[in-house]
C-alpha positions in Angstrom: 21.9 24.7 -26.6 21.9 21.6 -29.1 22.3 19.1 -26.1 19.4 21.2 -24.6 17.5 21.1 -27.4 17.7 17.2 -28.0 16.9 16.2 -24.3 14.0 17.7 -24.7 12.9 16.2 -27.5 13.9 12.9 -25.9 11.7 14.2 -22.4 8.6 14.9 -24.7 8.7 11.5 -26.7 9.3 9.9 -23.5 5.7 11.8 -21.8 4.2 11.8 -25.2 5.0 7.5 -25.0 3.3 7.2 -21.3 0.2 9.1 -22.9 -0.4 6.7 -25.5 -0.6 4.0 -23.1 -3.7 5.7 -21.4 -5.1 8.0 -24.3 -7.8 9.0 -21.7 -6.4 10.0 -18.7 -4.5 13.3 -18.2 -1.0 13.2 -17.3 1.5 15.2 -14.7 5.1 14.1 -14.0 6.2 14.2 -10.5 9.7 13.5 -10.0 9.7 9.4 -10.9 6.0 9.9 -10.8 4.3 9.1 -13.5 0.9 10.3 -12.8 -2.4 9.5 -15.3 -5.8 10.5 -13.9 -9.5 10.4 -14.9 -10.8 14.1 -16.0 -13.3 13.7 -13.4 -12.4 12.8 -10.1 -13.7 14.0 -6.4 -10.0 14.4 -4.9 -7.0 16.1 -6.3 -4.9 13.1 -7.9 -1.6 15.5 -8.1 -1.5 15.4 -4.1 -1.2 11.2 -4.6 1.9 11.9 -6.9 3.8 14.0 -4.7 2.9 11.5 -1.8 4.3 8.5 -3.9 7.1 10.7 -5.1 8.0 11.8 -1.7 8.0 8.0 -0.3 9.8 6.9 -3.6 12.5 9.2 -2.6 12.4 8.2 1.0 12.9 4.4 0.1 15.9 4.8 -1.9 17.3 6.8 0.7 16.7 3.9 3.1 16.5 1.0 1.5 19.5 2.0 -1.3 19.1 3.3 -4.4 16.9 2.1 -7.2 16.2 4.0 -10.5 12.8 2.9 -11.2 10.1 5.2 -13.0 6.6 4.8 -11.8 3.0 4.9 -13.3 0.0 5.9 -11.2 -3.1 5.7 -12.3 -5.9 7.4 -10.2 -9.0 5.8 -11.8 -12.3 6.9 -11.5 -15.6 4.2 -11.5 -15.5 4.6 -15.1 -12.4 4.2 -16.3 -11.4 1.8 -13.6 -13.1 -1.1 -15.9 -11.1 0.1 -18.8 -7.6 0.2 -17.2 -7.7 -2.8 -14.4 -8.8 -6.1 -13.9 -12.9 -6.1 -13.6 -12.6 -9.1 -11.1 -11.1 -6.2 -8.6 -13.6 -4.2 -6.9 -13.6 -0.7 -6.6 -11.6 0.8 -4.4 -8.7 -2.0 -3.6 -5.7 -0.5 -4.2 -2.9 -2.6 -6.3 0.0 -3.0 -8.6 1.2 -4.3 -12.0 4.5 -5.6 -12.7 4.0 -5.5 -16.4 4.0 -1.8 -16.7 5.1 -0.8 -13.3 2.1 0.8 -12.2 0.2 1.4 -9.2 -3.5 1.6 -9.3 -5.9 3.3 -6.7 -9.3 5.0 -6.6 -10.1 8.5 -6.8 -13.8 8.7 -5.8 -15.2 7.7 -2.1 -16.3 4.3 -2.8 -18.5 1.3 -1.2 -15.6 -0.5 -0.7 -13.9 2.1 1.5 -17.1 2.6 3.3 -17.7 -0.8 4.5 -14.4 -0.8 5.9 -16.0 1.8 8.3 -18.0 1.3 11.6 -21.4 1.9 11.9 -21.5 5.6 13.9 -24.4 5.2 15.8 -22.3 2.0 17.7 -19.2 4.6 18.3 -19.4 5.5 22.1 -18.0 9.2 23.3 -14.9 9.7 22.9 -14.1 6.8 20.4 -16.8 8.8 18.5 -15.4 11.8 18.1 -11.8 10.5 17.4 -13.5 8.9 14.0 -14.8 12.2 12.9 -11.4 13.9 14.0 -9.6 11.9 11.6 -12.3 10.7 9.1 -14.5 13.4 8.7 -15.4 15.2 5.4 -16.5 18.9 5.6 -20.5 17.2 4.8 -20.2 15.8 8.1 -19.3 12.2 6.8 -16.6 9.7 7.4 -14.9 8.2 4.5 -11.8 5.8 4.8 -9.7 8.5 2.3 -7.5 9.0 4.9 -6.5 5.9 5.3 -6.9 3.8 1.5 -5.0 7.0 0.3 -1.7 5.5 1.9 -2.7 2.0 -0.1 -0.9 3.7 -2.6 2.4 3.4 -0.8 1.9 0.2 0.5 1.4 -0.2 -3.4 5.0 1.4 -4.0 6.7 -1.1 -1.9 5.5 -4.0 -4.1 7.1 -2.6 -6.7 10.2 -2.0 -4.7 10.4 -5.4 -3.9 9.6 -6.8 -7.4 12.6 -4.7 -9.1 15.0 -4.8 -5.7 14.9 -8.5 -6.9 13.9 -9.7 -3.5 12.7 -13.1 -2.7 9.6 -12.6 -0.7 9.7 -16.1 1.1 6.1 -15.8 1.7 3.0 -13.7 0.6 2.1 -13.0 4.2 5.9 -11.5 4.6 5.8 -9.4 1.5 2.8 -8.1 2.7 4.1 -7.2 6.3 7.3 -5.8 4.8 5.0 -3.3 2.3 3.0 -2.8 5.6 6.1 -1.8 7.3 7.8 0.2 4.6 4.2 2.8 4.4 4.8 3.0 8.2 8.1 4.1 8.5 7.6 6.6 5.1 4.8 7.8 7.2 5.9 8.2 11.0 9.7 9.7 9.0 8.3 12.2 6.4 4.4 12.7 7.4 3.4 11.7 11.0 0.1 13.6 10.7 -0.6 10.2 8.3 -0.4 8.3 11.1 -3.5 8.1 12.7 -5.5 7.8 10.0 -3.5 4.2 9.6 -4.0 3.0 13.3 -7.3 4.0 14.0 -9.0 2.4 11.6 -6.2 -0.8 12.0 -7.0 -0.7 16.0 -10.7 -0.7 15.7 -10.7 -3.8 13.2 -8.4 -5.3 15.9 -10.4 -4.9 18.6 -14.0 -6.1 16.9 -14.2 -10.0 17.3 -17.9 -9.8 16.9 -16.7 -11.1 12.9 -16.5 -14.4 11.4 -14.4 -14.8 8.1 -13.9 -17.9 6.1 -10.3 -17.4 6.0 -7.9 -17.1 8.9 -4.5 -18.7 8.9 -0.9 -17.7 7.2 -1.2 -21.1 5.2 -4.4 -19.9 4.0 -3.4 -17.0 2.7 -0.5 -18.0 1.3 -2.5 -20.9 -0.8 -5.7 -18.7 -1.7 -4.4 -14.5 -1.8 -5.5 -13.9 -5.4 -8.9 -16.0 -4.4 -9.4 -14.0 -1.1 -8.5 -11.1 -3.0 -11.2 -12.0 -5.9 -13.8 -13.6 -3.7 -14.1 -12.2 -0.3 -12.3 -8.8 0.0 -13.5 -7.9 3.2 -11.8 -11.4 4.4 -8.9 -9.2 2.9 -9.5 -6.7 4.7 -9.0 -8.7 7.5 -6.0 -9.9 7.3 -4.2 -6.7 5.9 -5.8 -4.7 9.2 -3.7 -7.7 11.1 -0.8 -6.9 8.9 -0.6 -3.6 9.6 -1.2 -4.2 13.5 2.1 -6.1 13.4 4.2 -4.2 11.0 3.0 -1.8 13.9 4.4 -3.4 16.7 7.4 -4.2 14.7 8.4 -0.6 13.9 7.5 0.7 17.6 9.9 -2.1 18.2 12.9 -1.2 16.1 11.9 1.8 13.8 13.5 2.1 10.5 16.4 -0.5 11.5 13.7 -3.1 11.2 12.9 -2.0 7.9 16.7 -2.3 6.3 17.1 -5.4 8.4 14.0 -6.8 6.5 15.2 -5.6 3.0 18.6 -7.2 3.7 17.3 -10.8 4.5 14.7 -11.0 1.7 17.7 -10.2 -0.8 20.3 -12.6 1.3 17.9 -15.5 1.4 17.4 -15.9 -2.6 16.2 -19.8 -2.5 13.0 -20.7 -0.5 13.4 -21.5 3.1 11.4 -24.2 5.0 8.8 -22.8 7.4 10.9 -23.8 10.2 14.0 -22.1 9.1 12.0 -19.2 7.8 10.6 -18.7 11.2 14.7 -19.4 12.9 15.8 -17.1 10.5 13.9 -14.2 10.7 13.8 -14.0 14.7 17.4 -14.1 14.6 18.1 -11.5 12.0 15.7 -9.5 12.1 13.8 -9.3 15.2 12.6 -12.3 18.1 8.8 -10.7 16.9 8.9 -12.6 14.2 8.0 -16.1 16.1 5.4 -15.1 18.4 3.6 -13.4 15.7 3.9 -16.4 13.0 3.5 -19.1 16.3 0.7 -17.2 17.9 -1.1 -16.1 14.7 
């Protein structure tokens, strides 16, 4: 009863410490979920914490384990200001190494809707397809369904930052987070699924766009600047991140995930672009060249 009696007082300084970090959010624990959310919100932020709870889980069953407590914060327009960088607009999902946290959106935003394409250019049944799996009960589409799973794209980061991997390369670190939400989705929650390639596929297929940035070397020089300056030029690249992370997973499934994990913690000093390239279609998967030669 004593050893009872003091964990708990050790569990309630511990929430009672994550509370005074964000003194106006409310708080619910969900497994290594540390959730704080706006009072008012339009969706139900708990259902984010058992989704990054449930892929948390699924990760260190894959990828080995890792204790590592989490802190998501569901941010309405309001308090996003107060709790994240100004400079990122509304909507954009991201994390923070300094405090381990994950930051999303909780309200249907502009940025999410200018991700979307214009209905009245939808033909029959590429139409209805949209409303199937963007739809709201109001008879909208919003991009929920698919800036939702940001947050476990979000989760990966942080997977990476305290597995100790060396990412190589942004572009890489984004393809492996990429590939990490599809293989949590398509293992533990394939009705996800679609509302990551639809929206993915469509951005693939419209050329009729002209963006200032395009290349790997690009991004890997300019990210935070993209990120900052032009995030619908972010847009585009993530949409091309996910396409391949795609074509890698139908390739290999989960395999290509470990496979991945391994080589960015075996390869802890830089390698040249050359070797990079060698390197990862040999232990990996041959993917890996075309994709980075044909980009």
């Amino acid at each position: 009863m004593k050893i009872l009696f003091v964990f708990s007082c050790l569990t309630l300084i511990y929430i009672q410490g994550f509370s005074q970090d964000y003194p106006d959010l409310r708080y619910h624990e969900t497994g290594s979920i540390n959730l704080f959310y706006s009072h008012e919100t339009e969706d139900n932020p708990i259902f984010l914490g058992i989704l990054t709870n449930e892929a948390n889980i699924y990760f260190s069953r894959t990828l080995g384990e890792l204790d590592m407590q989490v802190n998501l914060l569901v941010l309405n327009p309001h308090d996003w200001s107060k709790y994240t960088s100004a400079q990122i607009i509304y909507g954009m999902p991201h994390w923070r190494r300094t405090d381990n946290s994950i930051i999303v959106a909780s309200d249907d935003n502009f940025f999410w809707a200018t991700n979307l394409p214009d209905v009245s250019q939808l033909e029959s049944p590429y139409k209805e397809l949209f409303f199937e799996t963007y739809g709201t009960e109001d008879g909208r589409l919003s991009a929920r369904h698919f800036f939702d799973l940001g947050t476990i794209h979000e989760l990966a980061h942080l997977w990476l930052y305290n597995g100790r991997r060396e990412t190589q390369r942004i572009w890489l670190e984004e393809i492996f987070c990429n590939l990490a939400t599809l293989a949590f989705i398509e293992s533990e929650r394939a009705e996800w699924a679609n509302g990551l390639d639809l929206l993915t596929d469509y951005h693939l297929a419209n050329t009729n766009v002209s963006m200032q940035f395009t290349t790997l070397e690009t991004f890997e020089e300019n990210r935070m600047r993209i990120v900052m300056e032009a995030p619908h030029n972010y847009g585009w690249y993530q949409f091309r991140f996910i396409h391949a992370s795609r074509l890698l997973y139908d390739a290999g499934g989960t395999e290509i995930l470990k496979k991945l994990w391994d080589f960015l913690g075996k390869y802890q000093e830089k390698l040249s672009d050359e070797e990079l390239v060698q390197k990862l279609g040999e232990e990996v998967h041959p993917f890996f060249v075309d994709m980075i030669r044909n980009w």
